[in-house]
N, C-alpha and C positions, 0 to 999 in steps of 0.2 A: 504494500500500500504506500503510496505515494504521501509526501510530505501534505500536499494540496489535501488530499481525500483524505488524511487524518484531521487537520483542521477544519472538514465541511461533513462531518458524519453527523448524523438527523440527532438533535438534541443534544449534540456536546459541547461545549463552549471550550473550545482548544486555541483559544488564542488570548494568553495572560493581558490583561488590563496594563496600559503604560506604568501605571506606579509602583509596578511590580519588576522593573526592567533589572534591576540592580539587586534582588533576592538571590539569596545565597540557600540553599538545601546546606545544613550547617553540618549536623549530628542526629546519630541514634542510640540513645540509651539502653543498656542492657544491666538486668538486677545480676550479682552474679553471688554465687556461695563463697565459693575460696578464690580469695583473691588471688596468690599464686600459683593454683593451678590455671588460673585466668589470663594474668598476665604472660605467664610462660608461654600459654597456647597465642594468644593472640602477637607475642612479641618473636617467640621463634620457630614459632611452626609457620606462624601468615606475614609474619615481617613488619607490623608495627612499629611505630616508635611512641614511646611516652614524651607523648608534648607538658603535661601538666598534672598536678595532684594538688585535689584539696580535699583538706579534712577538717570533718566538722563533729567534734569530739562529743559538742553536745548533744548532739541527736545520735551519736551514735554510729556515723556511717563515711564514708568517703568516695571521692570521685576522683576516676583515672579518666583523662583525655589522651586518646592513642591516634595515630594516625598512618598513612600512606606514606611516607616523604622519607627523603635524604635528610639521614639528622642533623647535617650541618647546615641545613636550610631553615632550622629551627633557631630563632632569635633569643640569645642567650639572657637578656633584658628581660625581667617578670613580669613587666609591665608591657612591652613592645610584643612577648610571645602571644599576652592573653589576646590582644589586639588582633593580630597575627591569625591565633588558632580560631575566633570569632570571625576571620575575613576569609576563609576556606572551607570549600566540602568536602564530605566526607572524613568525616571527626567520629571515631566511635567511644562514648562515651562507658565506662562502665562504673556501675554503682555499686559499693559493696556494705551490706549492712553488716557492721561489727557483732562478729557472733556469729553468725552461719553457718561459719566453717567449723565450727567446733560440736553442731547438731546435727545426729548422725541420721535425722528423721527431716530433717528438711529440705527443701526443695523446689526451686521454682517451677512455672507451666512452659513450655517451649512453646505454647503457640501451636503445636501442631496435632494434638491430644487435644477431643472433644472436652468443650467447646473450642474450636476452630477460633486464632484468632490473628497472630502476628505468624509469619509465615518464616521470615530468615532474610540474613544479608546475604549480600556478594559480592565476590573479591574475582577482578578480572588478570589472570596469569596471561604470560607470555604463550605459557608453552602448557596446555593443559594434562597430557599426558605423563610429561617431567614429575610436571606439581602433584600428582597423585602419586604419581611412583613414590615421588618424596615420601609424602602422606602416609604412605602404607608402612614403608621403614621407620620411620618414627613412632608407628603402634597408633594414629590419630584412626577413632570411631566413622566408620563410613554410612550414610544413610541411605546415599545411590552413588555405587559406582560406576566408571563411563561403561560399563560394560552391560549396566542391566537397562532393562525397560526398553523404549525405541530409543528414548534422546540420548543417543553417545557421543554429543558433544558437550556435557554437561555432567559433573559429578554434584553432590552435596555432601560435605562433613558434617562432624559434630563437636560443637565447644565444650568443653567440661559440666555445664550446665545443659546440654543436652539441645542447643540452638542449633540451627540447620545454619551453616555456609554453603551456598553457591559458588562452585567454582567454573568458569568459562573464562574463554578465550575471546580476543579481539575477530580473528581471525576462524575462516571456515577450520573446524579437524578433518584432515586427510583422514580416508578409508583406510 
């Protein structure tokens, strides 16, 4: 479908309002249990970087801002960075309630266990094949590998908290 015919389908309003020119898609937040095993997944399995941490003692919980980027593109200024990580997409946020990780009974929803609700991010690899190979030596939970189903260009992982990642490619996968 053409750019044209997406913006003129019966009843959909596909064309943003002018005072919207300059919206940025910022972040998506994720509750998670153990922060470590969280960060480890998100920082060396998908390559991540920790842009920022805050904690907020009194309620209990704290937040990791991670992102896509070359960590020397990251502004060493605390005040220049938050600016910085506010002016970019694609920010994954994670939230970690103090405590969690220490209850051997808790457990967030994934979104994908009735009720249906938040579905999964996705993280677009060079080389989708590679990246799985990776995946599977490292011991990372697979939910669909390229192998199953029809779509084999497309796998989905799973984060310590049981969140589906997408993984695809820019590019068509060869037969």
């Amino acid at each position: 479908m053409s750019l044209h015919e997406l913006n003129n389908l019966p009843g959909v309003t596909a064309v943003p309002d002018s005072a919207t020119e300059h919206f940025v898609f910022n972040h998506t937040m994720l509750r998670v249990k153990d922060i470590t095993r969280s960060l480890d997944f998100y920082t060396r399995v998908l390559g991540f970087s920790l842009v920022e941490k805050r904690d907020f003692p009194e309620a209990a919980f704290s937040l990791y801002f991670l992102a896509l980027v070359d960590k020397k593109t990251i502004p060493q200024d605390a005040a220049a960075r938050t600016e910085w990580m506010k002016s970019i997409p694609g920010i994954l946020e994670l939230t970690h309630n103090h405590g969690t990780e220490t209850d051997a009974s808790f457990a967030y929803h994934n979104g994908n266990t009735d009720p249906r609700g938040f579905g999964h991010i996705c993280i677009a690899v060079p080389d989708v094949r590679a990246a799985c190979e990776r995946f599977e030596s490292l011991g990372v939970d697979f939910q669909k590998r390229l192998s199953d189903g029809r779509m084999k260009s497309l796998a989905f992982i799973k984060d310590p908290d049981g969140y589906w990642v997408e993984i695809i490619q820019p590019t068509p996968v060869s037969a």
